[in-house]
N, C-alpha and C positions, 0 to 999 in steps of 0.2 A: 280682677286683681292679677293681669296676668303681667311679668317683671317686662319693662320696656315697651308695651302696648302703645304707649303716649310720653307725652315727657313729663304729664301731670304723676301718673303713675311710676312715673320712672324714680319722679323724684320720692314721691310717696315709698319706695323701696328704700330710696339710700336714708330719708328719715325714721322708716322702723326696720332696723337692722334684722328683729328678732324675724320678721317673716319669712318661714321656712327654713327655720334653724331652730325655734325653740316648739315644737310639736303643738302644747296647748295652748302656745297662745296660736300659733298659724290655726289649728282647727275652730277655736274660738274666733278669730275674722272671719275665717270660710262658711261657720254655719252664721252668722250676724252677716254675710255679704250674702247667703239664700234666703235667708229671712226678711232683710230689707225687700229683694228684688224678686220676691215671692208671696209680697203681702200688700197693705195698702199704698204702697209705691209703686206698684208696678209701672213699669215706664221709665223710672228714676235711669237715665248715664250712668252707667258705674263708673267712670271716669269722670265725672261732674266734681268740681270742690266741695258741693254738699254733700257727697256721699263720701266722698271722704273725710270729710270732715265728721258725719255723722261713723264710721268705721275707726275712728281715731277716740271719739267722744268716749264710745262704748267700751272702745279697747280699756283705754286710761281709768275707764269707772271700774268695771271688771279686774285688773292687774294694774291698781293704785300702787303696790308694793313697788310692781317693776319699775313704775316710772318713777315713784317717788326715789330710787336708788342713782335712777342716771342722771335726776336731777342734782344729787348731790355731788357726782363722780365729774360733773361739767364741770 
């Protein structure tokens, strides 16, 4: 998840704003991005759409509140 790696990634920054500005949730991606890439995935792209997607999944279930806020604010 490193900012500008890819343009996959790149984009994946500019749609979640919070990473690396709101503490728990960046810690909360970072241990869910060793846990994915440390267990039965091993192998998985971290820059693949499915790992991002499954990084977003997680997020959204874990910090429902957050999104359900910018959902409104759109």
């Amino acid at each position: 998840m490193r900012p500008g790696s890819s343009p996959e990634i790149a984009a994946w920054h500019k749609r979640n704003i919070w990473f690396g500005v709101d503490y728990d949730m960046t810690q909360a991606a970072l241990q869910y991005h060793d846990n994915i890439l440390n267990s039965f995935l091993i192998g998985l792209n971290d820059e693949s759409p499915e790992y991002l997607e499954m990084i977003d999944a997680y997020m959204k279930g874990v910090f429902l509140f957050f999104y359900q806020r910018i959902c409104i604010l759109d």
